[in-house]
gemmi code that builds the backbone of each chain (N, CA, C; Angstrom):
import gemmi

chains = {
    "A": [
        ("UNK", (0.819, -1.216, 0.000), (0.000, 0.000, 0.000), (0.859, 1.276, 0.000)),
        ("UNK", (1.975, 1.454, 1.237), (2.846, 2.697, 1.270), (3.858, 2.621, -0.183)),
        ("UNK", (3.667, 1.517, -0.513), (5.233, 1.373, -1.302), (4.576, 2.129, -2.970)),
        ("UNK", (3.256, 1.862, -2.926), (1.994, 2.386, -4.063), (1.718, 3.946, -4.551)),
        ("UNK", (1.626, 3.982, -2.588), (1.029, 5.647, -2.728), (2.183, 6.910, -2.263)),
        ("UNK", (3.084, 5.763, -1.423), (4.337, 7.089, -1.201), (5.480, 7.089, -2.231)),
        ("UNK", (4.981, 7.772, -3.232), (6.378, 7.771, -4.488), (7.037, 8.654, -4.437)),
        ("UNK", (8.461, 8.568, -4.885), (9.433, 9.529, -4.586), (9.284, 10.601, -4.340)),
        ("UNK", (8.051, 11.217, -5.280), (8.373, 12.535, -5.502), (7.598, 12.796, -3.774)),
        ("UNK", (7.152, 12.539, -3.368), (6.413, 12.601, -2.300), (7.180, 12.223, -1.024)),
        ("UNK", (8.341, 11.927, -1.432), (9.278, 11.863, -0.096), (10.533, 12.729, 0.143)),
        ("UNK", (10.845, 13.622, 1.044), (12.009, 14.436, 1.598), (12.941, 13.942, 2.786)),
        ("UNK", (13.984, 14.197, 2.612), (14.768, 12.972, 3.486), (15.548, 13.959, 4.087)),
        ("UNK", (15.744, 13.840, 5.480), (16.798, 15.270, 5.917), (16.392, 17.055, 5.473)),
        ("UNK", (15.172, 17.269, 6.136), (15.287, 18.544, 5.203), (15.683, 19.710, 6.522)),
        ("UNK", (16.053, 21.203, 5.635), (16.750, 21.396, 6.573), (16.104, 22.778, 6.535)),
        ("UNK", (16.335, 23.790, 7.483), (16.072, 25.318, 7.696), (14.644, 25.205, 8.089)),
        ("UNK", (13.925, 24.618, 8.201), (12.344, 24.674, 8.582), (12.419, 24.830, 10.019)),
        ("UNK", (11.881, 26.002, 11.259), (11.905, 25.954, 12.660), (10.683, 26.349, 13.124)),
        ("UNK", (9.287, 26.311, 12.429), (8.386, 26.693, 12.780), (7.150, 25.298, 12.420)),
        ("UNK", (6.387, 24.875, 13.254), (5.377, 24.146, 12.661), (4.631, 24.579, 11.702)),
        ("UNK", (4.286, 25.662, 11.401), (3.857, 25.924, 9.787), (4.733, 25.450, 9.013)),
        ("UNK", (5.846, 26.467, 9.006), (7.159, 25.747, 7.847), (7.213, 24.326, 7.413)),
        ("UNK", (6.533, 23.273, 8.736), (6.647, 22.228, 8.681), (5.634, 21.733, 7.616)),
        ("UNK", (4.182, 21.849, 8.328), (3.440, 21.513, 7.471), (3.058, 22.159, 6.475)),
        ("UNK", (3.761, 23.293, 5.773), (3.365, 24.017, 4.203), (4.091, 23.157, 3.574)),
        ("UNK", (5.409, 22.540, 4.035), (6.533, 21.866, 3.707), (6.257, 20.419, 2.994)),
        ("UNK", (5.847, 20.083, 4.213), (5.123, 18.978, 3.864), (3.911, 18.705, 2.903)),
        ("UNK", (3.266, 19.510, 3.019), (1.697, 19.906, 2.009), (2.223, 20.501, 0.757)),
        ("UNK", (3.531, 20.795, 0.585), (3.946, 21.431, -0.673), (4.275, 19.850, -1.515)),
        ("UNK", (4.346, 18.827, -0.756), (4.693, 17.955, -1.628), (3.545, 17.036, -2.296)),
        ("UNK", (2.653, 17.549, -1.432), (0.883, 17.120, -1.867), (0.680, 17.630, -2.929)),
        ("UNK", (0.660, 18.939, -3.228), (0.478, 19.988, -4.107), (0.866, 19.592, -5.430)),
        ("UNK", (2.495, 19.457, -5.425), (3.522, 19.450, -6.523), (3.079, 18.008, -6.939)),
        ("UNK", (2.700, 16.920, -6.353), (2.133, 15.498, -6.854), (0.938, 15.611, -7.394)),
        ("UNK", (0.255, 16.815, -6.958), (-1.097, 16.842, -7.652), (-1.960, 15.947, -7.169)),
        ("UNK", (-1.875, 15.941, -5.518), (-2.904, 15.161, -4.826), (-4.105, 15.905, -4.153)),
        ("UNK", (-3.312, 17.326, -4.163), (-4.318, 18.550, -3.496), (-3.944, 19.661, -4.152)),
        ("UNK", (-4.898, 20.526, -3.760), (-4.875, 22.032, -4.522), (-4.434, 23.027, -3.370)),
        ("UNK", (-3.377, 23.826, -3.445), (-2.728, 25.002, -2.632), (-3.589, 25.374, -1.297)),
        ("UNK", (-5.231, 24.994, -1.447), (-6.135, 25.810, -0.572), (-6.051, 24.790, 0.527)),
        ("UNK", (-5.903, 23.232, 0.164), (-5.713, 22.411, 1.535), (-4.726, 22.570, 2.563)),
        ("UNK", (-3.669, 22.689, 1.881), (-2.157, 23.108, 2.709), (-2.785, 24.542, 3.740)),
        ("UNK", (-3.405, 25.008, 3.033), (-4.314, 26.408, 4.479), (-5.047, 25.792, 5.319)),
        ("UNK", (-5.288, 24.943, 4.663), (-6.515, 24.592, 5.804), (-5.602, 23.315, 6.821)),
        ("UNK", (-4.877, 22.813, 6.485), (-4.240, 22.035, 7.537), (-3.377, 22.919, 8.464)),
        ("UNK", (-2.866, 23.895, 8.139), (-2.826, 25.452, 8.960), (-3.505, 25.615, 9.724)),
        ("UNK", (-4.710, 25.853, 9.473), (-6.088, 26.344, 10.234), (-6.429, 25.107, 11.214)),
        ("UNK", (-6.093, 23.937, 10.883), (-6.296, 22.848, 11.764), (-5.659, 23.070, 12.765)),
        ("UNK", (-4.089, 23.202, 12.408), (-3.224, 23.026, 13.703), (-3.496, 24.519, 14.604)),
        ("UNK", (-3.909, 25.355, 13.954), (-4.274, 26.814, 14.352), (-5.372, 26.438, 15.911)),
        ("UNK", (-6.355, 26.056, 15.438), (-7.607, 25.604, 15.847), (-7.648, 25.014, 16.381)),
        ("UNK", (-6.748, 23.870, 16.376), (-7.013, 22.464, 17.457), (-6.277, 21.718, 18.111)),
        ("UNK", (-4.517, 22.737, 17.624), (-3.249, 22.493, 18.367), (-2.438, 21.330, 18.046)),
        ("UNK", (-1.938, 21.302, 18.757), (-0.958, 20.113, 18.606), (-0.921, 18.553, 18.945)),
        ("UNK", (-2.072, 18.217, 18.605), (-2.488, 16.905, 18.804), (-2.223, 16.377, 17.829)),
        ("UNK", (-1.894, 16.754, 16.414), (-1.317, 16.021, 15.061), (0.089, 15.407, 15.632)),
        ("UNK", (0.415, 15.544, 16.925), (1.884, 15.103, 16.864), (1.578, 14.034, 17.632)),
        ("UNK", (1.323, 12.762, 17.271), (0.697, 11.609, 17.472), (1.158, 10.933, 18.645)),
        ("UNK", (2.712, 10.616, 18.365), (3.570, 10.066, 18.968), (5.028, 10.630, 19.182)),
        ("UNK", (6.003, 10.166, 20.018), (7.026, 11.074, 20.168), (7.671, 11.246, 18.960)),
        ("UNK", (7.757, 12.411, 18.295), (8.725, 13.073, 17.282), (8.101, 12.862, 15.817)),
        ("UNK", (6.716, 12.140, 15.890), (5.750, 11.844, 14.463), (4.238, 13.190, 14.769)),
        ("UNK", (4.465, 14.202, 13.569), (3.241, 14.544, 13.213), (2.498, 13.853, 12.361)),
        ("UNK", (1.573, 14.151, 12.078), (0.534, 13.586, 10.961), (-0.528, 14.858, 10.358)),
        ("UNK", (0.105, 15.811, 9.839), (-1.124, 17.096, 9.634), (-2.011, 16.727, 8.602)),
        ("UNK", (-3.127, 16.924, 8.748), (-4.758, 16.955, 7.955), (-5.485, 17.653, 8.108)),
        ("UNK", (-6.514, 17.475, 7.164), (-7.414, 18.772, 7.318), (-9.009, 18.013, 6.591)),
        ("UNK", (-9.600, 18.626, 6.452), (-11.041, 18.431, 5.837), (-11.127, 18.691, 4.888)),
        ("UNK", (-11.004, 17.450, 3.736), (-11.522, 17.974, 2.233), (-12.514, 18.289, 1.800)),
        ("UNK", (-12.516, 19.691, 0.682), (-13.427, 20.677, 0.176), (-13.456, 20.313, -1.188)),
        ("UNK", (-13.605, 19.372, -1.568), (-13.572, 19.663, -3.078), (-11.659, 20.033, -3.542)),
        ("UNK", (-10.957, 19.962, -2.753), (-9.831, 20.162, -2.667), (-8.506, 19.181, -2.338)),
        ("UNK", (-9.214, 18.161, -2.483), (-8.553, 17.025, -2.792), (-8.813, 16.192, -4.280)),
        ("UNK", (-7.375, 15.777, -4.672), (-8.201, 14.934, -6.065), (-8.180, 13.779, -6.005)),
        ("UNK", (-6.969, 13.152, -5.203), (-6.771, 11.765, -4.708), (-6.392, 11.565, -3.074)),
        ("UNK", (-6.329, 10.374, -2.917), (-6.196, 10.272, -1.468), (-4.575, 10.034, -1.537)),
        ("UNK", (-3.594, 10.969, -0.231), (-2.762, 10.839, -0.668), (-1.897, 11.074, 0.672)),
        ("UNK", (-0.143, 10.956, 0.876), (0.242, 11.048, 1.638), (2.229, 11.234, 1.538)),
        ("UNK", (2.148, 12.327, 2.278), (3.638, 12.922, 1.928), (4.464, 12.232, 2.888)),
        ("UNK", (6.006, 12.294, 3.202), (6.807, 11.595, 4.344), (7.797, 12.666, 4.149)),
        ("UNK", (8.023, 13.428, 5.394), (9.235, 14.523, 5.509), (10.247, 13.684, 6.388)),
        ("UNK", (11.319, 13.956, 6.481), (12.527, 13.734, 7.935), (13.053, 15.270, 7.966)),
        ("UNK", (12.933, 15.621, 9.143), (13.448, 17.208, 9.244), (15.125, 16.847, 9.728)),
        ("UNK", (16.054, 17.815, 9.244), (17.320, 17.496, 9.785), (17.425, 18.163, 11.375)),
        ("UNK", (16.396, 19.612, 11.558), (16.902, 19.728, 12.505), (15.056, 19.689, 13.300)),
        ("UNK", (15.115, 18.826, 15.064), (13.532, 18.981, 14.869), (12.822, 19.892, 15.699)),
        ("UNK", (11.961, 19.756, 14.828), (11.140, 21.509, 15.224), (9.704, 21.098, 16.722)),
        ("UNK", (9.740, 22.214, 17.552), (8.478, 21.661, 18.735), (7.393, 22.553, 18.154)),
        ("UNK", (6.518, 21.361, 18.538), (4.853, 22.316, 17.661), (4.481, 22.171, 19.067)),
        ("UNK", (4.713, 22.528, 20.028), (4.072, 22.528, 21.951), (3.280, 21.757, 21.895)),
        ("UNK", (3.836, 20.153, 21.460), (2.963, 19.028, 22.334), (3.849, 18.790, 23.877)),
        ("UNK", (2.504, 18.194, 25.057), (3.141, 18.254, 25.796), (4.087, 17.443, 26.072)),
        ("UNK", (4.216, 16.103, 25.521), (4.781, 14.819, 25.525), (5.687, 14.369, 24.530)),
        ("UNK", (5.226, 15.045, 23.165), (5.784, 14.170, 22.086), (6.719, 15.144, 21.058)),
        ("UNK", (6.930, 16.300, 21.747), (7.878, 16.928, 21.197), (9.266, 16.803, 21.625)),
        ("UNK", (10.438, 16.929, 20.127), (10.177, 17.519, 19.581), (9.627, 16.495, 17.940)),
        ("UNK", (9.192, 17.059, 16.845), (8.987, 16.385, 15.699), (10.216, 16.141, 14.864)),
        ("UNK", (10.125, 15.059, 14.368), (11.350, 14.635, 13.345), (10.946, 14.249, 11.763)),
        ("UNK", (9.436, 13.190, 12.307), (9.216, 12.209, 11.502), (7.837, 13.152, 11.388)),
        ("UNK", (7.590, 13.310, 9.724), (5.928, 14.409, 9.380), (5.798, 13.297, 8.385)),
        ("UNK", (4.258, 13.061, 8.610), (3.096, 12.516, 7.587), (2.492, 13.455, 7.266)),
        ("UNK", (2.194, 14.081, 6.196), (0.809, 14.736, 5.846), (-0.104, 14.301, 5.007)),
        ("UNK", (-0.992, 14.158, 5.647), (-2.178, 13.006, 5.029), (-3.104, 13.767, 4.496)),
        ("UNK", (-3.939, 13.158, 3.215), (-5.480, 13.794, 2.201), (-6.089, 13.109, 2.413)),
        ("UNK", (-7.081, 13.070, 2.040), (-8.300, 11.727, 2.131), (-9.238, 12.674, 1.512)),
        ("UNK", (-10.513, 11.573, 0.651), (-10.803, 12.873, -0.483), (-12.475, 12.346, 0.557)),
        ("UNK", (-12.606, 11.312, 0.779), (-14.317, 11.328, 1.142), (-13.632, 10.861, 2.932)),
        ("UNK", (-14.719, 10.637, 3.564), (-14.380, 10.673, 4.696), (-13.390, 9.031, 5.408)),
        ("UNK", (-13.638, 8.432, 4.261), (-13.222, 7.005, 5.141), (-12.085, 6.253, 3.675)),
        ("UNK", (-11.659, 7.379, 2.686), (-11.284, 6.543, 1.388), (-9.911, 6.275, 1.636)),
        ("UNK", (-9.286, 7.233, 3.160), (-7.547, 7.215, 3.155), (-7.920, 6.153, 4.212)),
        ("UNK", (-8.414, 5.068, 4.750), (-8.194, 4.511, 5.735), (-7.236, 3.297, 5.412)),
        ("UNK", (-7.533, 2.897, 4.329), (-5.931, 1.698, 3.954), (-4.769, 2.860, 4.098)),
        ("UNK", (-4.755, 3.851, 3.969), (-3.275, 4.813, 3.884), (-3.270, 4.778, 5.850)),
        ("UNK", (-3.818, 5.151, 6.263), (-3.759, 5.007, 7.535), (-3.179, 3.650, 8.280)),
        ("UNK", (-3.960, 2.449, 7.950), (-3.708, 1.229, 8.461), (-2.323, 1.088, 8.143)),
        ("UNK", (-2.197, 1.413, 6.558), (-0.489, 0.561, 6.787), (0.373, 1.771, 7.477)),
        ("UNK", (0.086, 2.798, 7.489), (1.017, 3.818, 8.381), (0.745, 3.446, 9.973)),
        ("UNK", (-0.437, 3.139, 10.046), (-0.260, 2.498, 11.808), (0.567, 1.204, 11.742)),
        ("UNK", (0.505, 0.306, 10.985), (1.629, -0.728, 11.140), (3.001, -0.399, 11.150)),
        ("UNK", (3.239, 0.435, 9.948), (4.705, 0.745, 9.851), (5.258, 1.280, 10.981)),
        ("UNK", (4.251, 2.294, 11.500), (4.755, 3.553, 12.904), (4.350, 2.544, 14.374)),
        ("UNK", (4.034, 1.643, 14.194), (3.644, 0.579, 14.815), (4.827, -0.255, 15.620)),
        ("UNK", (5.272, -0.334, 14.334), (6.339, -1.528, 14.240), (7.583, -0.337, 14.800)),
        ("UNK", (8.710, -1.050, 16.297), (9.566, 0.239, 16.891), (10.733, 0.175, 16.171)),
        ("UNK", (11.106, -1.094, 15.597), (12.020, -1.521, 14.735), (12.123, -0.632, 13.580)),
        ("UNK", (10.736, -0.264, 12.566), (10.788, 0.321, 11.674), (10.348, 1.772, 11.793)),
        ("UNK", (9.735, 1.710, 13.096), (9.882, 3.777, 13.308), (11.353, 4.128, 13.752)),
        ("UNK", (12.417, 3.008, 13.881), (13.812, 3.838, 14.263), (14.250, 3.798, 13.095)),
        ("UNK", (14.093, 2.938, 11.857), (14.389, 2.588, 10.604), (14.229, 3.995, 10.446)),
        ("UNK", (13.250, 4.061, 10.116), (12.513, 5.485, 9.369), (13.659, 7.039, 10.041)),
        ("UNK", (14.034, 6.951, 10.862), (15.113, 7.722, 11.383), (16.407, 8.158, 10.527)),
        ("UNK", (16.806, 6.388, 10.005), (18.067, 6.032, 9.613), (18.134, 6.010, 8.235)),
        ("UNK", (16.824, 5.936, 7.527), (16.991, 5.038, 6.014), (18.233, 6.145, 5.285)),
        ("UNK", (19.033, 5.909, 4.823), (19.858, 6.581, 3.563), (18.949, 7.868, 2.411)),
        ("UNK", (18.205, 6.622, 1.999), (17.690, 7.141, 0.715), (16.119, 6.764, 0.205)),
        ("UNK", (15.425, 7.272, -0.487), (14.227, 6.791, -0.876), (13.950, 4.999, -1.066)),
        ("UNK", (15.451, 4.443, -1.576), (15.720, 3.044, -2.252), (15.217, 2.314, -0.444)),
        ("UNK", (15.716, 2.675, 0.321), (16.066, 1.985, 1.697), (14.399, 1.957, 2.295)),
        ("UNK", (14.280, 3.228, 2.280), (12.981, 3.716, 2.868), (11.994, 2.454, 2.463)),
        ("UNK", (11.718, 2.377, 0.818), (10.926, 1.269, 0.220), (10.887, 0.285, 1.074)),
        ("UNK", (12.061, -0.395, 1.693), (12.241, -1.719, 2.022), (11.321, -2.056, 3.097)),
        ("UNK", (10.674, -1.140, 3.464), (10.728, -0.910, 5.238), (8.914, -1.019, 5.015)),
        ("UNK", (8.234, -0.729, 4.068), (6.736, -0.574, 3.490), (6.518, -2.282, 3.334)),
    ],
    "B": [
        ("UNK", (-18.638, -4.350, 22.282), (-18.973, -3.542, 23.375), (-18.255, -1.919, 22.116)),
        ("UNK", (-19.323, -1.054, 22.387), (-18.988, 0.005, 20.975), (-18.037, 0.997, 22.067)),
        ("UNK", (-16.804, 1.175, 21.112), (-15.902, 2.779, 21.924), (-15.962, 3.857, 20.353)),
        ("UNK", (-16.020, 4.639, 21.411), (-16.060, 5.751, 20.385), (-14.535, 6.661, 20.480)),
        ("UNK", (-14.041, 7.381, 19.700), (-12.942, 7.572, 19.532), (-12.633, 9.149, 18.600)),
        ("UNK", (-12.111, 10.049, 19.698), (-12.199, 11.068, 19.338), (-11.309, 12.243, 18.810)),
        ("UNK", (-11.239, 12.692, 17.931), (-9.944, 14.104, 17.475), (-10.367, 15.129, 17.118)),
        ("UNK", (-9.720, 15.779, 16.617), (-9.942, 17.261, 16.002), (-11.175, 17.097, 15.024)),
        ("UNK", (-10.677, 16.448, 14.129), (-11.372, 16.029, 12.647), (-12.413, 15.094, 12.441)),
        ("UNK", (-11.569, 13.682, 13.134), (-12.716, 12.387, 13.094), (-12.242, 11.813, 12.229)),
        ("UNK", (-11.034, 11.923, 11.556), (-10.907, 10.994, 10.399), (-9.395, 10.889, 10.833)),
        ("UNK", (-8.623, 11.433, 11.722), (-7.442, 11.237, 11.429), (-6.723, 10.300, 12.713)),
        ("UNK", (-6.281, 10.701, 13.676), (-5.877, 10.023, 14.916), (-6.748, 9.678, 15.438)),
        ("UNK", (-8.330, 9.906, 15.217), (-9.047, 9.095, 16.128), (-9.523, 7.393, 15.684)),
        ("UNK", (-9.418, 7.429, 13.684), (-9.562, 6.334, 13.255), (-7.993, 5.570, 13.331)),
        ("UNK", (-7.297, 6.276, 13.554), (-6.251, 5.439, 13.644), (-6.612, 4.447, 14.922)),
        ("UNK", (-7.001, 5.701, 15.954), (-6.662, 4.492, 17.446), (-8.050, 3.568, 17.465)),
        ("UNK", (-8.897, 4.054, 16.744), (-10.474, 3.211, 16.957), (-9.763, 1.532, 15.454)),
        ("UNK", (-8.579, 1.755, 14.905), (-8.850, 0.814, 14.387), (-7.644, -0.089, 15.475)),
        ("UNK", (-6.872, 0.596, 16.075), (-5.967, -0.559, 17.570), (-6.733, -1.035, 18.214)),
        ("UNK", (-7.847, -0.242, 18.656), (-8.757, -0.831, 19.398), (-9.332, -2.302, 19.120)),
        ("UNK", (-9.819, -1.861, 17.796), (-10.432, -2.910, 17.514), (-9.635, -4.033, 17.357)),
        ("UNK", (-8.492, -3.835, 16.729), (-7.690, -5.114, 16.656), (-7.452, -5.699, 17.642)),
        ("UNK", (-6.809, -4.899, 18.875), (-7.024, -5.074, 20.534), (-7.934, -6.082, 20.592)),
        ("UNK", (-9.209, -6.242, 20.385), (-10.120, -6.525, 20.629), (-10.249, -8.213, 20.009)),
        ("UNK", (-9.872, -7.874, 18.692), (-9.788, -9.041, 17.783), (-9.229, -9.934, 18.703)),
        ("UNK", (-7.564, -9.657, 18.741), (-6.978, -10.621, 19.708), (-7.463, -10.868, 20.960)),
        ("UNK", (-8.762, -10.594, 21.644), (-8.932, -10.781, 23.009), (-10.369, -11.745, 22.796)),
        ("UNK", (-10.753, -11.643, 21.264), (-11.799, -12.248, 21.370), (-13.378, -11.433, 21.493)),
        ("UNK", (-13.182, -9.990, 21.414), (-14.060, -9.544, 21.919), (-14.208, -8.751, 20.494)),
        ("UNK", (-15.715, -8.757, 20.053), (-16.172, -7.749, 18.899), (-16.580, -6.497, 19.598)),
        ("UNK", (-15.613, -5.335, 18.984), (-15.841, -4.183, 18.907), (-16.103, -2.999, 17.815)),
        ("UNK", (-17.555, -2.396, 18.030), (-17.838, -1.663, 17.122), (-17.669, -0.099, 17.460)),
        ("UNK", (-18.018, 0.711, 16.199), (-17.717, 1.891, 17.241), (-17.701, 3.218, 15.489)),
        ("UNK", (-16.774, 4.017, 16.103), (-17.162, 5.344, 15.263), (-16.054, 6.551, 15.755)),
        ("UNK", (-15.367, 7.054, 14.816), (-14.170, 7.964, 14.619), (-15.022, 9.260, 14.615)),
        ("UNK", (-14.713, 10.400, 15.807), (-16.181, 11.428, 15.399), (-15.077, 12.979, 15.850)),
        ("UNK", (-15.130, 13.427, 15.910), (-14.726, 15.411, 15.877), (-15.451, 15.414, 17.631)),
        ("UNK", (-14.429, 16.558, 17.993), (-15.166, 17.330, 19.226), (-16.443, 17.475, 19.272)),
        ("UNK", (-16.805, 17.759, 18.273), (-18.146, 19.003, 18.168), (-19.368, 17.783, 17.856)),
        ("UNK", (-18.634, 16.699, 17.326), (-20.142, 15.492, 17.472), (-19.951, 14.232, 18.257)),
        ("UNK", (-19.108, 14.335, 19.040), (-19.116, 12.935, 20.420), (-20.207, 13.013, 21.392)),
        ("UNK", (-20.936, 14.053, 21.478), (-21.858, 14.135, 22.678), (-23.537, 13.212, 22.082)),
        ("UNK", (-23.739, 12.517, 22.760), (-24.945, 11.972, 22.546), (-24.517, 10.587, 21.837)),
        ("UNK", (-23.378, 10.107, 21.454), (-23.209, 8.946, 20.697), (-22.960, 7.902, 21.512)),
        ("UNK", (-24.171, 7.061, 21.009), (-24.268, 5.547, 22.451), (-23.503, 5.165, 21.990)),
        ("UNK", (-22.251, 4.610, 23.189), (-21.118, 3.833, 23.553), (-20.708, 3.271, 24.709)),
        ("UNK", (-20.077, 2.458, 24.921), (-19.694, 1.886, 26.352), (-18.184, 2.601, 26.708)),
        ("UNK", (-17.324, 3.327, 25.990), (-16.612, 3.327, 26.008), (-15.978, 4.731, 25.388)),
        ("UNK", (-15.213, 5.518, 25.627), (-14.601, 7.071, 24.853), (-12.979, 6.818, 25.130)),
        ("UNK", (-12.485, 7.055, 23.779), (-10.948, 6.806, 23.932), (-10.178, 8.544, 22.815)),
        ("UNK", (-9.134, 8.348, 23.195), (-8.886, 9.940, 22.302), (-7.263, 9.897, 22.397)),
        ("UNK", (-6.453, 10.598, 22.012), (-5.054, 11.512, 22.657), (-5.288, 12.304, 23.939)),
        ("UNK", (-4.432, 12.608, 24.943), (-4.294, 13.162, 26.050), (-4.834, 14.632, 25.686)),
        ("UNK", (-4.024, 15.060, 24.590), (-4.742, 16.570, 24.309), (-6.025, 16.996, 23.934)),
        ("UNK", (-7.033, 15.649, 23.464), (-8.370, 15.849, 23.403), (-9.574, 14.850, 24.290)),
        ("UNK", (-8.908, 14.080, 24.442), (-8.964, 14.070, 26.153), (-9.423, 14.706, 27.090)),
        ("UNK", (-8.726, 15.321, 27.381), (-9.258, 16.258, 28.470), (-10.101, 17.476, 28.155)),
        ("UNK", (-10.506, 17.617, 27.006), (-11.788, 18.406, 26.714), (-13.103, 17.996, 26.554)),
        ("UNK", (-12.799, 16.327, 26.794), (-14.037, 15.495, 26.633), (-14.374, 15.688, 28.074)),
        ("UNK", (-16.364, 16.053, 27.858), (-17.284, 15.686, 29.265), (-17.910, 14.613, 28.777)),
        ("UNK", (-17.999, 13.654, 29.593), (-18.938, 12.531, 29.419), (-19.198, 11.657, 30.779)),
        ("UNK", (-20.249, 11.190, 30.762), (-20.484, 10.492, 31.940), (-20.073, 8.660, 31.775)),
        ("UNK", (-19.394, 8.662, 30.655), (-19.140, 7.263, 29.702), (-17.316, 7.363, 30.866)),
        ("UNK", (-16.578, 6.054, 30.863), (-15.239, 6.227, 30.949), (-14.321, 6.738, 29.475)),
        ("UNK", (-13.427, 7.857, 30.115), (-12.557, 7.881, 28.939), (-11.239, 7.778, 29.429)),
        ("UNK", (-10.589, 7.356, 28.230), (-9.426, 6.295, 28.459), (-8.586, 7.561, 27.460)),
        ("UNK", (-7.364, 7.935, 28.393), (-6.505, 9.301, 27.524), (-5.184, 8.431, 27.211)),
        ("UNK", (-4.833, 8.143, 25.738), (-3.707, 7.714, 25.344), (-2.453, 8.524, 25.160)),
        ("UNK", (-1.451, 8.308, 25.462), (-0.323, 9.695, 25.130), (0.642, 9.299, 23.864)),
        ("UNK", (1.014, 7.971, 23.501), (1.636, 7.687, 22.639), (0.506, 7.050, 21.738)),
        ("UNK", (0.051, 7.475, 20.541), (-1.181, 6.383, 19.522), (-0.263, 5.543, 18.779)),
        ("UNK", (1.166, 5.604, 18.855), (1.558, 4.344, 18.069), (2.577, 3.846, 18.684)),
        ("UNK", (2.174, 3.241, 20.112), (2.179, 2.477, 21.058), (1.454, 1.451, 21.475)),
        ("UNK", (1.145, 1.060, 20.473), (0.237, -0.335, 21.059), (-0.087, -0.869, 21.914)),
        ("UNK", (1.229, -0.828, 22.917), (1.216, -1.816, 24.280), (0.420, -1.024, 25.499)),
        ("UNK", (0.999, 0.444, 25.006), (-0.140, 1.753, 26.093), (-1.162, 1.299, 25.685)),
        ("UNK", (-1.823, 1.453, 24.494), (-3.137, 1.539, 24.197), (-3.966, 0.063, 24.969)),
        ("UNK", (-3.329, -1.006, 24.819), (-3.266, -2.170, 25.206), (-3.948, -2.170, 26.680)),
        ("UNK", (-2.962, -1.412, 27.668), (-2.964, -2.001, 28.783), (-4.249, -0.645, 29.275)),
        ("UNK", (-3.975, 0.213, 28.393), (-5.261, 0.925, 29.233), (-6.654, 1.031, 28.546)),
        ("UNK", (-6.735, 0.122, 27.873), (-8.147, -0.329, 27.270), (-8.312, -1.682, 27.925)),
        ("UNK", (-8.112, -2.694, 28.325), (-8.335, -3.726, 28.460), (-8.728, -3.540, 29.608)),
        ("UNK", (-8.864, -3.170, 30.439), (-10.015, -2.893, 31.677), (-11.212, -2.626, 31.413)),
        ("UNK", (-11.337, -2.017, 30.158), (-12.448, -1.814, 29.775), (-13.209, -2.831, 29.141)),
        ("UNK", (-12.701, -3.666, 28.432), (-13.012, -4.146, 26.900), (-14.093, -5.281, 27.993)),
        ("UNK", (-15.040, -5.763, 27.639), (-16.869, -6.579, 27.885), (-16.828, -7.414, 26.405)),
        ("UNK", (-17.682, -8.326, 26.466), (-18.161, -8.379, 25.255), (-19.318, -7.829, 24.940)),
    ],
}
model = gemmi.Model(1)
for chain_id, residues in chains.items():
    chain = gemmi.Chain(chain_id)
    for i, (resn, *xyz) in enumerate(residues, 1):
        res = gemmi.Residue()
        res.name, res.seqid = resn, gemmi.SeqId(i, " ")
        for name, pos in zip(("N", "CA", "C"), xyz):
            atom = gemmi.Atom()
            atom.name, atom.element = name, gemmi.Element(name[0])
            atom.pos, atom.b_iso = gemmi.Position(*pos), 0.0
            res.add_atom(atom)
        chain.add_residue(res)
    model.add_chain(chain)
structure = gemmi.Structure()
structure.add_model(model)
structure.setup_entities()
């Protein structure tokens, strides 16, 4: 399923200069965009999420997951993978700081839930959330889906 | 025995943990049904059960038990503090 829907272009490995949780998730939502999984207006509105409802996208220690509510502003169901080089705190109380960003689409309310399941297995699995830390390169990353 | 399971949205960390649950559940033998719902529509939804993140969590009123997770992709948390709960 991840190995399907997370294609290269949709993955950033080490990225660097980002110190703000926006930065993070425009960052991340810019790679939604450029894949042509969403239109510029979602990346605001997953803004407005974290604006609104705080920092509970940061799931687990050092993993966000930003989303938002599709408007007609999704075209597929879809999902980005950042590694920040340096990591940024979005003031969770527990699980900061972030390293590891998902930013997730979903076009009807229940159509990203296989994108979900295998991301709860993968982030599941402690073996392959330290993987996900370490991988080299996009090639490595694959292995791990 | 139905838990309901709550976030910002309803589609994002709360279906994640409403689908541990259930698997939770799988392995214990016990069928669990239930529903991924937003702040703004958990009130009034028959359940035996309310589960969430710590940060939405504690904005939940209910007279139901709620169970505040701090790690959602922790399994073994989610594990040990649902299974007090889990009935068939």
């Amino acid at each position: 399923m991840l190995k399907k829907i997370l294609t290269e272009d949709l993955v950033a490995l080490d990225v660097t200069g980002l110190t703000t949780p926006e930065d993070v998730i425009r960052y991340s939502g810019q790679l939604l965009v450029k894949a042509g999984k969403v239109q510029p207006s979602y990346v605001e509105k997953m803004l407005d999420a974290f604006h609104s409802l705080g920092p509970y996208i940061v799931m687990g220690p050092g993993i966000a997951m930003p989303h938002a509510h599709a408007e007609g502003d999704v075209s597929c169901p879809g999902i980005s993978f950042v590694r920040l080089k340096e990591p940024v705190v979005f003031g969770h109380p527990e699980n900061d700081p972030v390293v590891l960003v998902f930013a997730l689409a979903g076009k009807a309310h229940d159509d990203h839930i296989d994108i979900l399941q295998s991301l709860s297995e993968l982030l599941g699995d402690e073996e392959k959330q330290k993987a996900l830390t370490l991988v080299a390169d996009y090639q490595e990353l694959c292995k791990l889906f | 025995m139905r838990v309901v399971t709550i976030c910002g949205m309803g589609f994002g960390t709360s279906l994640m943990l409403l689908m541990s649950i259930q698997e939770i559940g799988r392995k214990h033998g016990i069928d669990i049904t239930g529903e991924a719902v937003d702040l703004g529509s958990y009130k009034g939804k028959p359940c035996d059960l309310i589960a969430a993140t710590s940060e939405i969590a504690r904005q939940v009123v209910s007279d139901k038990p709620v169970v505040f997770i701090e790690n959602l992709l922790n399994k073994k948390e989610i594990e040990e503090k649902i299974l007090p709960f889990l009935t068939k």
